[in-house]
KOLTORVO-351273 format. One line per field, with one value per residue (C-alpha): residue in three letters; x, y, z. Coordinates in steps of 0.1 Angstrom, whole numbers, plus 5000, padded with zeros to 4 digits. Each point is the difference from the previous one (the first is absolute). Layout:
// KOLTORVO-351273
aa <- ALA | ...
X <- X | ...
Y <- Y | ...
Z <- Z | ...
// end
This chain:
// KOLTORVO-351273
aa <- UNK | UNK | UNK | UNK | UNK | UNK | UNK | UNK | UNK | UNK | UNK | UNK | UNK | UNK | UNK | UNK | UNK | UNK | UNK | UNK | UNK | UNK | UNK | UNK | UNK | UNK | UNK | UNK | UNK | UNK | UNK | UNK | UNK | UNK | UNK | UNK | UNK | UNK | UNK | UNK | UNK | UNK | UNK | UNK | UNK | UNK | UNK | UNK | UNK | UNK | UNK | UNK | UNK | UNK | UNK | UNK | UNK | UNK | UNK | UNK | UNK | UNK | UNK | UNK | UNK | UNK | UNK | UNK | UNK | UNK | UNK | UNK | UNK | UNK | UNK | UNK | UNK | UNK | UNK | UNK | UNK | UNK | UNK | UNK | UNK | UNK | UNK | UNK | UNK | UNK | UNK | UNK | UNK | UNK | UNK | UNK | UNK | UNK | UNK | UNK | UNK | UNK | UNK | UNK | UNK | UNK | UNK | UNK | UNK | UNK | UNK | UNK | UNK | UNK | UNK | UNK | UNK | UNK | UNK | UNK | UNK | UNK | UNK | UNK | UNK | UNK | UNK | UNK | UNK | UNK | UNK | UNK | UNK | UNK | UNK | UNK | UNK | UNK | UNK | UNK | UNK | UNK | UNK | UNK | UNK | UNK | UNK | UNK | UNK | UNK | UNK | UNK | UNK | UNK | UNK | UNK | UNK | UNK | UNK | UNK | UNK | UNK | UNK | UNK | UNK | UNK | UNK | UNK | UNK | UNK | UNK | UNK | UNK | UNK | UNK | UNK | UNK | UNK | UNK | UNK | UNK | UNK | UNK | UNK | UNK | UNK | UNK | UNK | UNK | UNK | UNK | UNK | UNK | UNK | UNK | UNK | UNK | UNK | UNK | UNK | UNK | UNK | UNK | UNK | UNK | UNK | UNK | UNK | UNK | UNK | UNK | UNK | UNK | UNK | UNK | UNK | UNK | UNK | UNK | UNK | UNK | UNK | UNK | UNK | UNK | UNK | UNK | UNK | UNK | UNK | UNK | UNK | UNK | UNK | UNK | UNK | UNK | UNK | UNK | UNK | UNK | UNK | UNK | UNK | UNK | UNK | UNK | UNK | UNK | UNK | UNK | UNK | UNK | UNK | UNK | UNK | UNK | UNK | UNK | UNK | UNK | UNK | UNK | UNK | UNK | UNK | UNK | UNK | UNK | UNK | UNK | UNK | UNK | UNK | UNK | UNK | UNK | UNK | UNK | UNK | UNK | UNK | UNK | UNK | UNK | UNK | UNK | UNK | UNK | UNK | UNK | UNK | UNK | UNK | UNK | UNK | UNK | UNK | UNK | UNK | UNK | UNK | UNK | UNK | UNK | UNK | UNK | UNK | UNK | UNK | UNK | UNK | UNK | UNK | UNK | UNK | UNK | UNK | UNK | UNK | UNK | UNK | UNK | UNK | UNK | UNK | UNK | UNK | UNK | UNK | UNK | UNK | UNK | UNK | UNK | UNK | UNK | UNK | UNK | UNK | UNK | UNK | UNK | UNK | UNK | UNK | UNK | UNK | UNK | UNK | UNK | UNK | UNK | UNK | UNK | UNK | UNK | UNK | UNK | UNK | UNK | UNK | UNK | UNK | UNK | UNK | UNK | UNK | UNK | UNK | UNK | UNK | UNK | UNK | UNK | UNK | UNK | UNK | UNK | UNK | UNK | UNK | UNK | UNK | UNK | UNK | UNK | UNK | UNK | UNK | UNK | UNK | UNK | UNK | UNK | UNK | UNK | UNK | UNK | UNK | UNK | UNK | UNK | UNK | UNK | UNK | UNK | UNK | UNK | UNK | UNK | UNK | UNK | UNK | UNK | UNK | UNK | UNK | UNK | UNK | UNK | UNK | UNK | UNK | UNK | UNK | UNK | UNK | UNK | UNK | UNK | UNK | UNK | UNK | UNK | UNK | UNK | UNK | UNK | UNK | UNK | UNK | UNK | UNK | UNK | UNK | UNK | UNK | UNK | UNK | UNK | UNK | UNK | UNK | UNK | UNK | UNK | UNK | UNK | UNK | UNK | UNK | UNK | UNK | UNK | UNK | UNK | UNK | UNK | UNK | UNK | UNK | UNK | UNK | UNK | UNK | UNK | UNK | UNK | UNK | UNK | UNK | UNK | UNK | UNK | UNK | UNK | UNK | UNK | UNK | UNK | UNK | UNK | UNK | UNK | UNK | UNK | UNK | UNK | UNK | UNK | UNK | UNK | UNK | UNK | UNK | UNK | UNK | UNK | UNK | UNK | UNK | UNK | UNK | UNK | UNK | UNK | UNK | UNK | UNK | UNK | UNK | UNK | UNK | UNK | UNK | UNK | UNK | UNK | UNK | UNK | UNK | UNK
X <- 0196 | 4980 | 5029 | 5035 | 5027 | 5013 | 5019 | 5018 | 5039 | 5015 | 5018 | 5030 | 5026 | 5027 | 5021 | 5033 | 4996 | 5039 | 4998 | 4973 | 5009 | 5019 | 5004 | 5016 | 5021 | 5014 | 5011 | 5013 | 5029 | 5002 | 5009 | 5028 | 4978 | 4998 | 5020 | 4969 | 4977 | 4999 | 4985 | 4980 | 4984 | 4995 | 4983 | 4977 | 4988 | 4996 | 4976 | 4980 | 4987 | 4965 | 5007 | 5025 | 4966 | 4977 | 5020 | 5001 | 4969 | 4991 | 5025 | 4984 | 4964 | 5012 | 5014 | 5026 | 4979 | 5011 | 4997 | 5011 | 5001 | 4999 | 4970 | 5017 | 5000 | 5035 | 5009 | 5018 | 4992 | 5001 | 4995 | 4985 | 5000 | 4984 | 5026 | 5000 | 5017 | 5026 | 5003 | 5005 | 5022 | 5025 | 5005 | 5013 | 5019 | 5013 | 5003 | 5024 | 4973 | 5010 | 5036 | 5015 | 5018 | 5015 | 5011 | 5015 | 5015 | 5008 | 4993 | 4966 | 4986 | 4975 | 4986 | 4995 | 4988 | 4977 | 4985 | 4999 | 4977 | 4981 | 4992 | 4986 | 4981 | 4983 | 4981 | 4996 | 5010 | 4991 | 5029 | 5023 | 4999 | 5021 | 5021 | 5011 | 5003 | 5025 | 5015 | 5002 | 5014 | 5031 | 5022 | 4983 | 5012 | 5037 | 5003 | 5005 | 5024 | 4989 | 4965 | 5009 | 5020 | 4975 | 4969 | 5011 | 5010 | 4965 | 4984 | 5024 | 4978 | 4980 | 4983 | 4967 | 4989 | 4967 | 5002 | 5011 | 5028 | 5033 | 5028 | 4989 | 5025 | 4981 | 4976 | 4978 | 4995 | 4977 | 4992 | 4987 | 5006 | 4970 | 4978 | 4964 | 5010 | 5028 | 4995 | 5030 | 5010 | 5019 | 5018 | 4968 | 5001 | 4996 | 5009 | 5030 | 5033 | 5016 | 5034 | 4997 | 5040 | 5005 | 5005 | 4967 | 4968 | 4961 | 4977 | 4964 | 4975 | 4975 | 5004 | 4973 | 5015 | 5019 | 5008 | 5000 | 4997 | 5004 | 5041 | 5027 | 5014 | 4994 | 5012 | 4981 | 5008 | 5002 | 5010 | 5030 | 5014 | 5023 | 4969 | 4985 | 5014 | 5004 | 4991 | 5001 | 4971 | 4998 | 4965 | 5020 | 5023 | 5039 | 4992 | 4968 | 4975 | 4976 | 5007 | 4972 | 4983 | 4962 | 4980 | 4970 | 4977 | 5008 | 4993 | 4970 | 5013 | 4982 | 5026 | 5041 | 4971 | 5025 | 5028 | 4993 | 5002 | 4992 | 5003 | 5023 | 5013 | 5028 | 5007 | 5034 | 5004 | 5040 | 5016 | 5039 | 5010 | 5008 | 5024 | 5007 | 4977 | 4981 | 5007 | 4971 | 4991 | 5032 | 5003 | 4967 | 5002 | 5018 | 4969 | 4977 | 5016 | 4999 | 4967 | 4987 | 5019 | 4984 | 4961 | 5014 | 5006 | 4968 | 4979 | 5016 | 4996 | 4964 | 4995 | 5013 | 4975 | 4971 | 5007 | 5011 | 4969 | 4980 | 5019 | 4994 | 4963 | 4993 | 5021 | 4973 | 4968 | 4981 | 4976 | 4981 | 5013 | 5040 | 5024 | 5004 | 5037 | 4988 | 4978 | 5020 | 4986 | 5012 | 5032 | 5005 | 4994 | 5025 | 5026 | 4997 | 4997 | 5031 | 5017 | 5000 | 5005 | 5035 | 5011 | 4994 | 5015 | 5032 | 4999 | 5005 | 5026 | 5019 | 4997 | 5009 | 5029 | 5012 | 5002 | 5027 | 5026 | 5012 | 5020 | 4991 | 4981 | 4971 | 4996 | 4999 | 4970 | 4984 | 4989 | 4979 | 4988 | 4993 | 4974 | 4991 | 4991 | 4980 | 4979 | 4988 | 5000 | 4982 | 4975 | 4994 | 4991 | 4968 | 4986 | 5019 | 4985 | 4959 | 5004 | 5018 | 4970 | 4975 | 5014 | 4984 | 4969 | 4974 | 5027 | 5026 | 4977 | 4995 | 5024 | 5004 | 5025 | 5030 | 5003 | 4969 | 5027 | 5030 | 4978 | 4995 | 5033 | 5024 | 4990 | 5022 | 5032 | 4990 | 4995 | 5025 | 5038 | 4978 | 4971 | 5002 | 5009 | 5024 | 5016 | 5001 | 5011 | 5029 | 5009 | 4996 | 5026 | 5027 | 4996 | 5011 | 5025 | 5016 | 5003 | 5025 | 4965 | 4983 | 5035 | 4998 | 4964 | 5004 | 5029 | 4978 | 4972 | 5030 | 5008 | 4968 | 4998 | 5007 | 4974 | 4962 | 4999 | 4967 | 5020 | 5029 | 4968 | 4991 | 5034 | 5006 | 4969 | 5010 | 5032 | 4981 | 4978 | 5026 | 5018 | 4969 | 4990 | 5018 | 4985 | 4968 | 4988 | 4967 | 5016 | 5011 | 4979 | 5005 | 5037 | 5001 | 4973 | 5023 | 5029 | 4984 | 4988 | 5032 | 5017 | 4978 | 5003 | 5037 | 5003 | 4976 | 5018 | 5030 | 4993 | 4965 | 4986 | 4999 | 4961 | 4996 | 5023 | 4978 | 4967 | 5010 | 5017 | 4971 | 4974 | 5013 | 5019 | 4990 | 4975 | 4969 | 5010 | 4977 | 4996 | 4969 | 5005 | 4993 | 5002 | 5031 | 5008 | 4984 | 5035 | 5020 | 5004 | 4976 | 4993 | 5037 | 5010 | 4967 | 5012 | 5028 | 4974
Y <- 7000 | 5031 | 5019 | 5003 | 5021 | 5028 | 5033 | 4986 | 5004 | 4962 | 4995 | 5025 | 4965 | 4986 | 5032 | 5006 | 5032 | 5008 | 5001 | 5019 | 5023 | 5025 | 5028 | 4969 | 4986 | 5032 | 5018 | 4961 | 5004 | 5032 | 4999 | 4973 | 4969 | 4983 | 4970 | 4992 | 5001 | 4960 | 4998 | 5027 | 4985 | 4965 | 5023 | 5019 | 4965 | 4986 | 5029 | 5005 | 4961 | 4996 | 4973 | 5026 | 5030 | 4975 | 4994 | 5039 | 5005 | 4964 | 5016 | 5034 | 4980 | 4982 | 5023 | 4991 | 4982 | 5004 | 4976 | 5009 | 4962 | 4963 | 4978 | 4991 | 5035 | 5006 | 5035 | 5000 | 5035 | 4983 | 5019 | 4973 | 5006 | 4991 | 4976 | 5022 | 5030 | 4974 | 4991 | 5039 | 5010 | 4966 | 5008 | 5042 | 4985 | 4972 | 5024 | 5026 | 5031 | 5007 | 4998 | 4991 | 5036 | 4993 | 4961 | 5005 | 5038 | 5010 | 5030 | 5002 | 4976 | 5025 | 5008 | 4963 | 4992 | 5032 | 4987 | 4964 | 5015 | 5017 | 4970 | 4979 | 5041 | 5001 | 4968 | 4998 | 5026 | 4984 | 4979 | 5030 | 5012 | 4974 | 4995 | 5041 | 4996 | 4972 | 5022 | 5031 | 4985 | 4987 | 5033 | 5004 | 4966 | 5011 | 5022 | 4972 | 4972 | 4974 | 5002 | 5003 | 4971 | 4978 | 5019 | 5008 | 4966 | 4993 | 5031 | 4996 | 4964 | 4992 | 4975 | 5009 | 4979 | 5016 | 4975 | 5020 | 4974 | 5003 | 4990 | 5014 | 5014 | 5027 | 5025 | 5027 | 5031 | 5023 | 5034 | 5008 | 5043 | 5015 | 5006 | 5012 | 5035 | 5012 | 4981 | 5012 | 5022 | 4968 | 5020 | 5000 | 4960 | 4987 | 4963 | 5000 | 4978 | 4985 | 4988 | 4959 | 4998 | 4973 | 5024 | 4996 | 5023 | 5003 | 5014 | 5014 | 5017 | 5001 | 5009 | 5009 | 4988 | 4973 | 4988 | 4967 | 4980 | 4972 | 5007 | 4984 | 5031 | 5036 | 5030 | 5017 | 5039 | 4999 | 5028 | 4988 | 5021 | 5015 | 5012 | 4985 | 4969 | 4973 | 4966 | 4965 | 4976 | 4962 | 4983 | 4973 | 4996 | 4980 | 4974 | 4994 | 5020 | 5026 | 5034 | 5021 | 5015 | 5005 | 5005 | 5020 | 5003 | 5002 | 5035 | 5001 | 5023 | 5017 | 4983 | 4977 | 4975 | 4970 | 5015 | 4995 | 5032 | 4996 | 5016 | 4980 | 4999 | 4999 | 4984 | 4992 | 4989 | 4995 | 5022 | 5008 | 5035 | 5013 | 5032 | 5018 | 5006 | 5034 | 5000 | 4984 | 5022 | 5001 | 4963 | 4999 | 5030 | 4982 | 4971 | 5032 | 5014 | 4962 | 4995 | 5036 | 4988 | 4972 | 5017 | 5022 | 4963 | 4986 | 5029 | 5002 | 4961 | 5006 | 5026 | 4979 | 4973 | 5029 | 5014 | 4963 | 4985 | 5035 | 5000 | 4959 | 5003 | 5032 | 4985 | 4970 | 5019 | 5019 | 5026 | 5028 | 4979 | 5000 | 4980 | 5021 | 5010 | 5015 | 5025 | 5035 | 5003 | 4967 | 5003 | 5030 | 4985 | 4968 | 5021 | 5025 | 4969 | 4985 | 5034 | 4993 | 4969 | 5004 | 5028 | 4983 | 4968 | 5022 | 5019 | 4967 | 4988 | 5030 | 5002 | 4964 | 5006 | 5023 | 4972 | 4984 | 5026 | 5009 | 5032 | 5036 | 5011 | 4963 | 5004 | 5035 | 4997 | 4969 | 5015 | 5030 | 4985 | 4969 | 5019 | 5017 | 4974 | 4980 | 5032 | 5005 | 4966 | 4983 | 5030 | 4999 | 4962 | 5000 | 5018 | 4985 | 4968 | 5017 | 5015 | 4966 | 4982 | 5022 | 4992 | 4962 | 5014 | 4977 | 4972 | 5017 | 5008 | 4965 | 4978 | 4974 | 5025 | 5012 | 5035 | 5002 | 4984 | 5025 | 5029 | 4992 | 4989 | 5036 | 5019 | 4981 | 5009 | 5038 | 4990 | 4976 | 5010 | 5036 | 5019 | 5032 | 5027 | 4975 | 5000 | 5031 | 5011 | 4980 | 5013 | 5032 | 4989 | 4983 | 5035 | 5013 | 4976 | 4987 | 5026 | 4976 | 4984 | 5031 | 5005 | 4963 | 5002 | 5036 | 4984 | 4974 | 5024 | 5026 | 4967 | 5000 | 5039 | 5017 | 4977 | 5008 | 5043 | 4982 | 4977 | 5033 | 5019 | 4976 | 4988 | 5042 | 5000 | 4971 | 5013 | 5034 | 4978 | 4983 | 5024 | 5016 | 4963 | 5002 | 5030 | 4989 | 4965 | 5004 | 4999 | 4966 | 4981 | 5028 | 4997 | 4960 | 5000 | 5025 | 4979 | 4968 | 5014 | 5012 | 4969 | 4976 | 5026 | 4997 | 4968 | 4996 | 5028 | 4985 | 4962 | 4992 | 5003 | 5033 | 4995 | 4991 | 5029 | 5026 | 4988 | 5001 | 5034 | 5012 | 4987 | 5007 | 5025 | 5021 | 5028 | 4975 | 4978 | 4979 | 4974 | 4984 | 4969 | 5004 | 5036 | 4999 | 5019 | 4985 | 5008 | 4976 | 4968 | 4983 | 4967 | 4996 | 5008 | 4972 | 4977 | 4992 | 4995
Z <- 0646 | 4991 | 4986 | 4988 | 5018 | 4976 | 5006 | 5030 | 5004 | 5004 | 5031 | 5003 | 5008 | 4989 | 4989 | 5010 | 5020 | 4998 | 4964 | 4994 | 5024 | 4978 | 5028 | 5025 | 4971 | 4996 | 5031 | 5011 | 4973 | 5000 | 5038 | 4996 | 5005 | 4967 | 5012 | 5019 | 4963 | 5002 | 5039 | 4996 | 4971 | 5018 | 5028 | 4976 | 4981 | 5036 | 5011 | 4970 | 5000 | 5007 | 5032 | 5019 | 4992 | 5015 | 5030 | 5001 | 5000 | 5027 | 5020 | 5007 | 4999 | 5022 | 5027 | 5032 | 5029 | 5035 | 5028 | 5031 | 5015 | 4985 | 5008 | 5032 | 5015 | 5001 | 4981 | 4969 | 4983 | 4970 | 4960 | 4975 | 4967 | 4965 | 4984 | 4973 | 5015 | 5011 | 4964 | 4993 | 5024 | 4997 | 4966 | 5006 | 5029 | 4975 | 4971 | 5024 | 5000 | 5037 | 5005 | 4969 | 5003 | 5028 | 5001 | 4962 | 4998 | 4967 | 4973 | 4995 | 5029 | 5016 | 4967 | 4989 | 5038 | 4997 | 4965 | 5018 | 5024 | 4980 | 4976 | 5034 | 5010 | 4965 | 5007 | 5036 | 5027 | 5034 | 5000 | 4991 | 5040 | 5012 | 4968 | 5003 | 5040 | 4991 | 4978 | 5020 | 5032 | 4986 | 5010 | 5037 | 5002 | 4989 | 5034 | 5023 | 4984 | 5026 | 4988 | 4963 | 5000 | 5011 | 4984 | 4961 | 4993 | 5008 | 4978 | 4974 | 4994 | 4970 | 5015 | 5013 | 5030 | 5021 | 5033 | 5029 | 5012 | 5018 | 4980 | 4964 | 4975 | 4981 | 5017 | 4991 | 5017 | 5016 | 5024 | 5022 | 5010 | 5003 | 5028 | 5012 | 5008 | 4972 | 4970 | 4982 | 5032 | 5008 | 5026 | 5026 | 4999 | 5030 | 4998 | 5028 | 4997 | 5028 | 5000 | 5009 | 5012 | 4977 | 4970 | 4991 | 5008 | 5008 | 4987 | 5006 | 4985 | 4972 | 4966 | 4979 | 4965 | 4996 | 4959 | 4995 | 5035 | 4986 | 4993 | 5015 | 5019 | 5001 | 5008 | 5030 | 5010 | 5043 | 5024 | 5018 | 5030 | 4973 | 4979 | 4968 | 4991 | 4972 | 5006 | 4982 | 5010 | 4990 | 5002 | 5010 | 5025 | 4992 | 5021 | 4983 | 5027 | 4989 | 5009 | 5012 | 4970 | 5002 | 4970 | 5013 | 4969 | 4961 | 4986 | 4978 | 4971 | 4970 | 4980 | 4999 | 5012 | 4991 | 5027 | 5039 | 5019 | 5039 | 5028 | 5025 | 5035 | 5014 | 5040 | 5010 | 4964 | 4998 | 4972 | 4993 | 4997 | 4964 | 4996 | 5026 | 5029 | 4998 | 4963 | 4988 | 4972 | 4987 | 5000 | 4977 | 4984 | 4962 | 5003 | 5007 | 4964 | 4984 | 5009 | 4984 | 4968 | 5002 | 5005 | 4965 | 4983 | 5015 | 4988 | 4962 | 4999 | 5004 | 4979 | 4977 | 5008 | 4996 | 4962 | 4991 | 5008 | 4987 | 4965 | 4998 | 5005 | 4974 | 4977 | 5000 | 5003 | 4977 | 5003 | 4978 | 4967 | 5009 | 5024 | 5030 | 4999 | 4967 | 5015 | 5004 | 5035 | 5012 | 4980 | 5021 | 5030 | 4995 | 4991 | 5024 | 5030 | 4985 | 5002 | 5036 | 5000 | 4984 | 5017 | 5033 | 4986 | 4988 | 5034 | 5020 | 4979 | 5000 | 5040 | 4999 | 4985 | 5023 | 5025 | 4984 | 5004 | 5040 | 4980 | 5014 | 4968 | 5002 | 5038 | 5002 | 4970 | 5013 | 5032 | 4988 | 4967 | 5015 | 5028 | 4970 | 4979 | 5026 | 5008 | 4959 | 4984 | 5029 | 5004 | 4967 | 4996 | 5014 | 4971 | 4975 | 5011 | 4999 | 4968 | 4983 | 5021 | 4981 | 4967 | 5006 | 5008 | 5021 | 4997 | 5019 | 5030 | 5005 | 5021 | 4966 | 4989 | 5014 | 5000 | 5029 | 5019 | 4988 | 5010 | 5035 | 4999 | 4990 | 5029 | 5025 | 4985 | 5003 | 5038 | 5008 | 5010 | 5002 | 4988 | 4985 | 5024 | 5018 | 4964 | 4988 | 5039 | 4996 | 4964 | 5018 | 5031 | 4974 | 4980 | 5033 | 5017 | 4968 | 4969 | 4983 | 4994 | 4986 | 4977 | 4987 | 4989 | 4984 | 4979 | 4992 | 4985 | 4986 | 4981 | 4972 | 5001 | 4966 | 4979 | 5007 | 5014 | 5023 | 5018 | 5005 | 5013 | 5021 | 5017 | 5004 | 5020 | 5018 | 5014 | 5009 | 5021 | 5018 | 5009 | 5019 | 5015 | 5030 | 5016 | 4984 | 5013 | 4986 | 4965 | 5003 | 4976 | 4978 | 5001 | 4999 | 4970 | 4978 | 5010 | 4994 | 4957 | 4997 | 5008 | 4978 | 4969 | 5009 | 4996 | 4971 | 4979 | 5006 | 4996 | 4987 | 4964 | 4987 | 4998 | 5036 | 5006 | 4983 | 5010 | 5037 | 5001 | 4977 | 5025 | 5032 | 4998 | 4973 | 4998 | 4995 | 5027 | 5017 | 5020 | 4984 | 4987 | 4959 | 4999 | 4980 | 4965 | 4971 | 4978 | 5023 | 4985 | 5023 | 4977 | 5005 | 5035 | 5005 | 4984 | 5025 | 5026
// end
């Protein structure tokens, strides 16, 4: 051996990531989940022990191999993956982070499912895709009782069982909506749908990307002679049979390497209608809204992995004669990265929590702030994840740690359920179409004002922009990033630390914002606000 190892961090393992997780801890009982403290606990001792990282990491190593026949030629579009993404995924399913919500109602249960998510996000987001679709097709599902009957039973399962069989009693879902020409214009699909006479229908087409082929059943968007419809399709038939369901290729990503996206294609393949025909978006339009809650929990959970694994490694490095976190610049820096970190973590919760109330006031909210909230938070991750990448230096370029992995990883959820102008369009069109919306999240920010004159200035502006926005499309990321500053200091003035509080309005809304990581105040108290990283 020709040297020793020194001025190394030790592996970042076996921490309980609920507990030390102060922004998660927080918002969970603040937002009427604290009788799931003792799960959520068992969750973040499972996730931070070094076995379930390694399978995290084998799993996304190791990515998804298609084969499109067995060695005997006959075709079996078949998804195989690294036994450690099995391991992963078993243990959300087991541990309820898809549709514990749902199968258990209670106060609370979206915010403890939503934390429950996040936990399983923080350490390894491919499997997250077909978790959240699970989650998010429970109330398409609810429009046609036949279907739900015999279906929820099944997604309701914590078992987690990946053989494509007939006769299984859990199930996890996947989609399949978009197409080669519209992308999110889901109305030019042309996949057609052909009433069989039996009750049951055909489809055909191609769609150009389908989460998760490997699920049990999906839910496919088809124009039926009534117009765009909703449809449920089973890889495998009731009486055992396969139904038609082509994997054409795997997607070769820049990142969510663990998770299978294909392209697929449909022929006769036998589907049963969901909702009513010619309703299609309607049918999917609450999984659409799940699934962007779920892209704002995604995209917190791994901003919380970034400044984690940042603060970790500078608290266990020294440079220039001091430990790193001891160096004003990289104090600033931590702090300042954790600032965001907790107001997305806060954001989710709060939007999470408007999910477990069906009252006027929650649903009325929940559908601006939640478009709002996916458009910010997950735009903002990619970032987050570089600068808390740079903080390791020429260790966190290299695939041995994780945040290499975490920055190829954030961009997705800015894409998925909708990129920005699809977003911020459709903050634009609920502005628009629904102004109980635009009422419910002006309450929401009327609710801090009166306690830092920035954050007044700033949610004045804000309601001088919106009510421009609709003769104004081109203002629309405007609009939805004043809404979306004004909602996080919200929430923070009204429920986080005073210092968090402070530092946020200070820094992003104040005179001497900016949006450079580390550029914050040197008379904020930035050893403290790090120290909860």
């Amino acid at each position: 051996m020709t040297h020793d190892v020194v001025n190394q961090a030790p592996p970042r393992a076996d921490l309980n990531e609920y507990l030390i997780h102060p922004a998660l801890t927080e918002a969970v009982g603040r937002y009427g989940a604290d009788w799931a403290t003792g799960h959520l606990t068992g969750v973040g001792a499972l996730v931070g022990q070094g076995d379930f990282q390694r399978d995290a990491e084998l799993a996304n190593t190791h990515p998804p191999v298609f084969s499109s026949h067995d060695r005997w030629g006959h075709r079996v579009d078949a998804v195989e993956f690294h036994p450690g993404y099995h391991r992963i995924i078993g243990a959300a399913i087991e541990n309820g982070a898809h549709t514990s919500c749902w199968a258990e109602p209670r106060p609370g249960a979206h915010v403890a499912r939503a934390a429950t998510f996040m936990l399983f996000a923080q350490i390894e987001p491919g499997h997250a895709c077909p978790v959240s679709m699970t989650h998010a097709v429970v109330p398409s599902l609810r429009f046609t009782p036949e279907l739900a009957g015999e279906w929820l039973p099944r997604v309701f399962s914590r078992d987690y069982d990946p053989e494509l069989r007939a006769g299984k009693t859990s199930a996890i879902f996947g989609m399949a909506m978009t197409e080669k020409q519209g992308g999110s214009d889901v109305r030019a699909n042309s996949t057609r749908a052909v009433g069989a006479g039996d009750g049951t229908w055909r489809l055909t087409g191609h769609k150009w990307f389908c989460s998760a082929p490997q699920s049990d059943a999906f839910l496919v968007l088809a124009q039926a002679p009534g117009g765009l419809s909703c449809f449920l399709v089973p890889r495998v038939l009731p009486g055992g049979d396969r139904n038609v369901f082509r994997i054409q290729r795997l997607k070769d990503k820049l990142g969510n390497r663990s998770n299978a996206s294909s392209e697929i294609e449909l022929d006769g393949t036998v589907g049963w209608l969901l909702g009513e025909e010619g309703r299609g978006v309607r049918t999917i339009i609450e999984m659409v809204a799940q699934t962007r809650l779920d892209c704002v929990l995604g995209s917190a959970a791994g901003m919380r992995q970034s400044v984690a694994e940042a603060a970790w490694h500078v608290r266990h490095r020294s440079a220039f004669g001091a430990v790193l976190i001891d160096q004003p610049a990289m104090t600033a820096v931590i702090a300042d990265l954790q600032l965001e970190a907790e107001a997305a973590t806060w954001t989710a919760m709060r939007l999470a929590s408007a999910y477990d109330s069906d009252d006027d006031e929650s649903v009325a909210f929940r559908r601006l702030a939640t478009a709002v909230g996916k458009y910010w938070v997950c735009k903002r991750g990619p970032n987050h994840a570089y600068e808390a990448l740079e903080c390791l230096g020429g260790n966190g370029y290299t695939e041995a740690f994780p945040l290499a992995r975490r920055y190829r990883e954030q961009p997705v959820m800015a894409v998925w359920e909708g990129s920005g102008n699809v977003i911020a369009l459709d903050v634009l069109r609920a502005m628009a179409r629904e102004p109980e919306s635009v009422a419910a999240v002006d309450r929401e920010l009327a609710s801090a004002l009166g306690v830092h004159p920035e954050f007044d200035r700033h949610v004045a502006a804000t309601r001088k922009l919106v009510a421009k926005a609709a003769g104004d499309p081109a203002s629309a990321r405007r609009v939805v990033e004043a809404l979306a500053l004004g909602l996080q200091g919200a929430v923070l003035i009204r429920e986080a630390p005073a210092e968090i509080a402070d530092a946020f309005v200070a820094s992003r809304l104040g005179p001497d914002r900016s949006l450079e990581y580390g550029a914050l105040d040197p008379g904020l108290p930035l050893a403290k606000i790090a120290a909860r990283a």
